[in-house]
N, C-alpha and C positions, 0 to 999 in steps of 0.2 A: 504493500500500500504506500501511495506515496505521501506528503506530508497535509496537505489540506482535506480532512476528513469531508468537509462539502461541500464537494467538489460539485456533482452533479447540480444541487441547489443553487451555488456559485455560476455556475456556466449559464443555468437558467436565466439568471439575474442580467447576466451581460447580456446573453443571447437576444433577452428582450427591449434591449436599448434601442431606437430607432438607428440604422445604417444610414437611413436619407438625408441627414444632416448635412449641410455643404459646411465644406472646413471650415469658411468664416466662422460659420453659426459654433462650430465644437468648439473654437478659440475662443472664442466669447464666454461660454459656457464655465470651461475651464476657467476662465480668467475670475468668474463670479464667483466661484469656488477657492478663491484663494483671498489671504488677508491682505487687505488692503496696505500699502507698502507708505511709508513720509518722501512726501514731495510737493512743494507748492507747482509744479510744472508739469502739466499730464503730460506732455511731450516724450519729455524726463521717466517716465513712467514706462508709455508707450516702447521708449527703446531699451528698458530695462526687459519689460516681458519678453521680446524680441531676442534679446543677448541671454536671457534664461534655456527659450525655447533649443537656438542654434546651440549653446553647451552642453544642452540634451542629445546632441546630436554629433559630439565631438569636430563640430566646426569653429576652432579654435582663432582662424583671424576672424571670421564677421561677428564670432560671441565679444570677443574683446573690444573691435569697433563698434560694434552696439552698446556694449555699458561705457567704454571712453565718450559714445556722443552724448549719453545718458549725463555723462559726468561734465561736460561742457555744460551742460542743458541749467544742470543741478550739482554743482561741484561740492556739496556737502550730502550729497543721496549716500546715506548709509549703507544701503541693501549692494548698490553699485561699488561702494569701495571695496566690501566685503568680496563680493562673486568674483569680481572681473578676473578673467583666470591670463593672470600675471607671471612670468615663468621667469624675469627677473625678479629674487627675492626680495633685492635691495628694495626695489618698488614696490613690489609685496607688502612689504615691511611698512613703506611709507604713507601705502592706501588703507591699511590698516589702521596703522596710528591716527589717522586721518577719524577715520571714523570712529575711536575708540574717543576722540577727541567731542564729536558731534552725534554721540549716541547719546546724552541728557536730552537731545530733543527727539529720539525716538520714541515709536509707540514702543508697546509694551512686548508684541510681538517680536522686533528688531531688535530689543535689549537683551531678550533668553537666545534670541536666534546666533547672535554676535557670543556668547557665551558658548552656546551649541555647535558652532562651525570652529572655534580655537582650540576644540580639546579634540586630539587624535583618534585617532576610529581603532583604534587597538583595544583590549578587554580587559585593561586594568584604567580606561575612561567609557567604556560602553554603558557602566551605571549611572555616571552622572549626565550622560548623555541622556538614555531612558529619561531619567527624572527632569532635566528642563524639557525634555518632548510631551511629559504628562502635564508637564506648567504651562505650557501653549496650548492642547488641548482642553484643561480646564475652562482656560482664558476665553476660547475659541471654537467651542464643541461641534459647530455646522461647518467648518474648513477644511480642506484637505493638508494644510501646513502643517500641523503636530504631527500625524497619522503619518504624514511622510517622513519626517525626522526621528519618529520613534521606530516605524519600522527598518528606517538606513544605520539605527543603535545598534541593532542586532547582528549576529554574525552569521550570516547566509549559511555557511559550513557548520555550525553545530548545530545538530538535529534536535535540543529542545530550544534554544533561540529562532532558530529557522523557521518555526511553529508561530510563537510569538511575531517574529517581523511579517511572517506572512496575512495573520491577523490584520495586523497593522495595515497591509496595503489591500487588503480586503473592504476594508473599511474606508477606504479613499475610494474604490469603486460604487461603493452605493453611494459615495457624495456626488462622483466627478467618474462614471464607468469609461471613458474615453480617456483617461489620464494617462500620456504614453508611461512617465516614470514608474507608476503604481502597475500599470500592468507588465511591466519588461522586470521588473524586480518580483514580479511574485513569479514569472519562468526561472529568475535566476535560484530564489530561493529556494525552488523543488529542486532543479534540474543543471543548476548550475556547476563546476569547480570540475577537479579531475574525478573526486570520487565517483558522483553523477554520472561522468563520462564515460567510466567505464561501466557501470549498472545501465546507461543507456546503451552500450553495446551487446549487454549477455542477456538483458532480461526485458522479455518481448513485453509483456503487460505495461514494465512501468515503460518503454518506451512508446508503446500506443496510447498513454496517458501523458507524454507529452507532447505525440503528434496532435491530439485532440483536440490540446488545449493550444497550441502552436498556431492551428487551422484558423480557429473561432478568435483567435486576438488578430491574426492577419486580416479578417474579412472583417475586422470592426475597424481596423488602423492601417489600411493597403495604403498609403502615403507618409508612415511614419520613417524614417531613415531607420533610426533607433531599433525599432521594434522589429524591423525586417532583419537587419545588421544582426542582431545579438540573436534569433531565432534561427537563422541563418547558420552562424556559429554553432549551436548546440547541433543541429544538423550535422551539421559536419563534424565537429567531434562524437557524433556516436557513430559513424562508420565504422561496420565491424567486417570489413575486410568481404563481405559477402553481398549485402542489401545497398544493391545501385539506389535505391529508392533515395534515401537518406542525401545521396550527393547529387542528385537528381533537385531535390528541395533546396540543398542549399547552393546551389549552383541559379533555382528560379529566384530567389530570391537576392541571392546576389545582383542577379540581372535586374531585377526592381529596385536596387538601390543602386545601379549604375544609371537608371533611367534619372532616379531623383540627383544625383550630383550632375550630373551633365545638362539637367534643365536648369541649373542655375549656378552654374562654376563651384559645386560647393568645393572647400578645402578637403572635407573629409573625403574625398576624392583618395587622397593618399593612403588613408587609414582601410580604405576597402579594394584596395589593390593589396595591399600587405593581407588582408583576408582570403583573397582569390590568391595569394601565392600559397599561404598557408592550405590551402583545400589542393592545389596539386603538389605540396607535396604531400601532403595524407596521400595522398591517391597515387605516389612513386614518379609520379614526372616533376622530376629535378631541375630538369633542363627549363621546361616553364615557368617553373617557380623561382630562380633563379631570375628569371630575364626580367620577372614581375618585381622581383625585388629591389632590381635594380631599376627598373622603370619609378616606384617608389619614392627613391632619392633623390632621381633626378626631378621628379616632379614637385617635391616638397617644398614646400613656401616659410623661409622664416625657417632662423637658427634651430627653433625646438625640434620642428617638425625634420629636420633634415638628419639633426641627433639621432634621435629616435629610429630612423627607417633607416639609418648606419647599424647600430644594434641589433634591429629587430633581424638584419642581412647575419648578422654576426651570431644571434642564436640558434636561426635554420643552418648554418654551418654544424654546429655544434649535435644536432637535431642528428644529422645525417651521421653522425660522428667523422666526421673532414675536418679536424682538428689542425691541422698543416693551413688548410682555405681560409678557417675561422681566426689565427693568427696573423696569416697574411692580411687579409682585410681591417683588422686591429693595427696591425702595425703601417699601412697607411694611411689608413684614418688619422690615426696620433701623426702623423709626418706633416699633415694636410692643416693639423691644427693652426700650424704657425702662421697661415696664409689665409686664414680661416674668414676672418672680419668678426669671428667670435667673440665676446664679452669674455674679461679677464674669471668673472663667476662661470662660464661656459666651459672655460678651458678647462678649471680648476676642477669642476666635477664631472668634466670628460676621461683624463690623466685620472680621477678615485677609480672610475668604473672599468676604462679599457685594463687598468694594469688589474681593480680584484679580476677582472675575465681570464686576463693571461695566466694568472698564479693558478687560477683553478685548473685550466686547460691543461697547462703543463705538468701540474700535480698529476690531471687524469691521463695523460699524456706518456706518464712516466721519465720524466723530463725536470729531475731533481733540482737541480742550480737554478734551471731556468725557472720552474714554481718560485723558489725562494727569493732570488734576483728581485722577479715579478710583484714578491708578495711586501720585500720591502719596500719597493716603490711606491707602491696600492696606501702604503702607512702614511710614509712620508708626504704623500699627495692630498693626503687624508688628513694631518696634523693641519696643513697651509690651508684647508677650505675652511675646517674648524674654526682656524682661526681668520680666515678674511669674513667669517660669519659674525666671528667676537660672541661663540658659545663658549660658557665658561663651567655652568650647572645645567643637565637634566640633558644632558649632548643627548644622547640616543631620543628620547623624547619629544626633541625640537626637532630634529633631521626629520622622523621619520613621518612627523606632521607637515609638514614642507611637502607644496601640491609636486606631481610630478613622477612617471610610470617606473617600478618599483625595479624595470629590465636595465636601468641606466646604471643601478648599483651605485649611482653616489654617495646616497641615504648608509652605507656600509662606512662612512668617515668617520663613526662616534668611536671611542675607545673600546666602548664593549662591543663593539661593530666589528673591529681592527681584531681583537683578542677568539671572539669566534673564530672568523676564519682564518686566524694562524692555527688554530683546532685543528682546523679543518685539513690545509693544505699539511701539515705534518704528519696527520694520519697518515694520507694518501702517499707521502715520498719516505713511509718508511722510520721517521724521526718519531717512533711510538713512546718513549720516554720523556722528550719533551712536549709531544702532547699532551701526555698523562699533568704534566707539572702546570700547562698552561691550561687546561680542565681543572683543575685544583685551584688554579689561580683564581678564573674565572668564579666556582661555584664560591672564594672567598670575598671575593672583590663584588663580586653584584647579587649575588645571595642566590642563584637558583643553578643547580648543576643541569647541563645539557645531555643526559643521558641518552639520547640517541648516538651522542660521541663514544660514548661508551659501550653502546652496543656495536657500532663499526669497528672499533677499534680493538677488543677482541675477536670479533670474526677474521681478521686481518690476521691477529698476532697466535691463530690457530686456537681459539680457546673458545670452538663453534658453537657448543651446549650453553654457554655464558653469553655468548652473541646475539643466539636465537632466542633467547630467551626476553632480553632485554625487548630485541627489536619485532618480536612478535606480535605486541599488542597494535603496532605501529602502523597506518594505510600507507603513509605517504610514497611517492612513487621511488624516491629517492634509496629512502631507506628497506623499501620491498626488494632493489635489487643484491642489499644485500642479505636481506632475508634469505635469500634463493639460495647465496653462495654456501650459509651455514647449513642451509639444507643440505645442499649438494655434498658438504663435506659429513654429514651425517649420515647420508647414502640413502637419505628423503628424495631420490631423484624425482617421481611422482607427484612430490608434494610441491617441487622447488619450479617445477615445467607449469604446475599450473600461478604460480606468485609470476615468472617471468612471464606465461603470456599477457596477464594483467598490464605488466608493465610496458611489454613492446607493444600495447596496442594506445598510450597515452596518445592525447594528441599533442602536434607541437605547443610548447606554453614556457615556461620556467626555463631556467637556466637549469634549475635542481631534476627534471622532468626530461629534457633533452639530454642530458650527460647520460643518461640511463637507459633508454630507450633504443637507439641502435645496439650497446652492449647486452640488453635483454634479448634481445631478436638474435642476437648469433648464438648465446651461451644458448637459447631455447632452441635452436637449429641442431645445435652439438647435442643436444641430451634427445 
């Protein structure tokens, strides 16, 4: 069963929402459903919904020009300093302070919401998160605003939160049943992450329970980018190597959101070419997926966007395990920095993240000097962003709340950031004594031992009954590969073929998720 017990009652409810609706009319709709924002200037307003809407849609230059016109309009619009998705911090920083300055004149709304948006979305702030989402709710009981922020508190991946959030965006559809964000997060919350991915691969029911509900959201939102994009996705990560159908769908749909950027130049243009690459290579054409990727770059608009689709090149390497290609491309990337026209903050946490990439690579690589070479660099690179930040207290805290896609690795600059993955890379090149020392360090310095290290790191050092054991209760895709190995050295071959096909069938995603994936597929080849 999957997580929304009623379901069927639920679908009802959408189902009978009128379709006739011309999109004016459902923007309007929508918009009546939402609290009313501080502005003496509807203008100012007008380009705020506007710059909301395109962020829903990862169209990153016209969401940004629509709250900048906003901020002309109204250069104290609180809501606007907050959103504008700003990828220089410094600026960040400044539009912040801006509004932290001119929040005595917000409503009351704006005061819990500016509260709401500065505490990180990690699970040692999702409580107090919850608790101002129930303070907006109180405040605001017919709005869709709480209901969406208490359901974004939750953690989509844990199956009694996922329960609750989906609650939450449940309850934004009997306000506001066309609400793209409420309905693309209650698919993600069922159906979303690797674990999903692979249960929509092996288990027909719950994946006809998400084609169902996939169907009935497209035919109420066939113009949303959003919702075609990310249904799309799911699609395609549940290809189990057999049912054309699956890539058949996300292939239509893909094609409906090339319809949508190309009628109006959207940027996200870039971001669903990097999806149509990711879907061949699921499907083993390299060759295409490759050219898309590189089509990608070239099309990318603006420093971020070019970062990024360098990376995203740099993980389908990694994917394929062409660790040689995924280097090469790393190391002209960093060469190209110099000539870049990059911001001195660009450079800074380009140099954290290609060098953590290199250390891991070469760690996996078996390529000792060159991981550790790598992994000093990755530190030092990391001390200077630190500090051109001027973080002093709560370093891991600050970084990893800092907007910004988590594949860049910058956010890896804080000291307990640094101290993991020296963990990490010394496991893998063999230095199992000072891992041990630097696992001990860590569980004294920040209080919480990383025992997954510990489960690798005796499977490593042949102590496979203590390995598996650790790492048994564990999904992640990472540490299932080495799940396998303890098997394997247990003479669980049976048991270890069926944990590696789980793994070789992830889709591309993570850095942690690609490093494993080709190496699952051969070890499960051999056995």
């Amino acid at each position: 069963m999957f997580k929304f017990e009623n379901y069927f009652c639920f679908l009802l409810l959408i189902l009978s929402t009128s379709c006739s609706e011309s999109t004016y009319q459902k923007k309007e709709t929508s918009q009546n459903h939402q609290i009313e924002i501080t502005s003496k200037n509807p203008k100012a307003i007008e380009f705020f919904r506007k710059g909301e809407e395109q962020k829903l849609n990862n169209e990153s230059r016209e969401s940004k020009e629509s709250f900048l016109s906003a901020l002309r309009l109204d250069p104290n619009m609180v809501m606007a300093l907050i959103e504008i998705p700003e990828s220089n911090l410094v600026l960040r920083s400044q539009y912040r302070k801006k509004a932290a300055k001119n929040i005595v004149n917000a409503n009351d709304f704006e005061k819990i919401y500016f509260a709401w948006d500065t505490l990180p979305n990690n699970n040692s702030a999702r409580e107090k998160k919850q608790e101002l989402s129930k303070k907006v709710i109180e405040l605001y009981p017919n709005k869709i605003d709480g209901y969406l922020m208490l359901g974004q508190s939750f953690n989509p991946y844990d199956e009694k939160e996922s329960i609750q959030g989906i609650k939450s965006f449940e309850k934004v559809l009997e306000i506001d049943p066309n609400n793209v964000l409420a309905n693309s997060q209650i698919i993600r919350f069922n159906f979303g992450g690797s674990q999903n991915a692979l249960k929509l691969k092996n288990d027909v029911d719950f994946f006809k329970s998400f084609d169902l509900l996939a169907k009935s959201t497209i035919d109420r939102l066939p113009n949303s980018l959003r919702t075609n994009l990310y249904i799309g996705n799911i699609y395609r990560n549940s290809y189990n190597f057999n049912d054309e159908y699956r890539i058949e769908m996300a292939k239509k749909l893909y094609d409906n959101c090339l319809k949508l950027v190309n009628l109006n130049g959207s940027s996200a243009k870039v971001n669903l070419i990097y999806q149509l690459a990711r879907l061949n290579l699921q499907m083993g054409k390299i060759e295409e997926a490759f050219e898309m990727y590189s089509s990608a770059i070239d099309l990318s608009e603006g420093n971020g966007q070019k970062i990024l689709a360098n990376f995203r090149m740099f993980l389908a390497y990694i994917y394929i395990g062409d660790y040689f290609s995924a280097v090469k491309h790393i190391n002209n990337f960093e060469k190209s920095l110099v000539n870049s026209g990059f911001t001195e903050e660009e450079i800074l946490k380009c140099q954290v993240g290609l060098n953590n990439y290199k250390s891991i690579i070469f760690a996996h690589a078996n390529q000792k000097q060159k991981a550790l070479e790598s992994l000093k660099t990755y530190k030092d690179f990391s001390k200077q962003l630190v500090a051109f930040y001027g973080l002093k207290e709560n370093i891991h805290s600050q970084l990893i709340s800092y907007p910004g896609p988590s594949i860049l690795r910058w956010k890896e600059a804080s000291p307990r950031s640094q101290l993991w993955n020296e963990i990490w890379v010394n496991i893998l090149v063999g230095e199992h004594k000072k891992a041990e020392l630097f696992q001990n360090k860590f569980e004294n310095t920040f209080g919480d031992r990383q025992i997954h290290w510990d489960g690798i790191l005796n499977v490593l050092q042949g102590n496979s009954e203590k390995g598996y054991s650790i790492l048994r209760p564990m999904t992640f895709g990472y540490m299932q590969y080495f799940k396998s190995q303890a098997l394997i050295s247990l003479g669980e071959r049976e048991k270890a073929k069926k944990v590696l096909d789980s793994v070789r069938q992830l889709p591309e995603g993570s850095i942690f998720s690609n490093l494993v994936v080709k190496r699952s597929s051969d070890l499960y080849k051999s056995l």
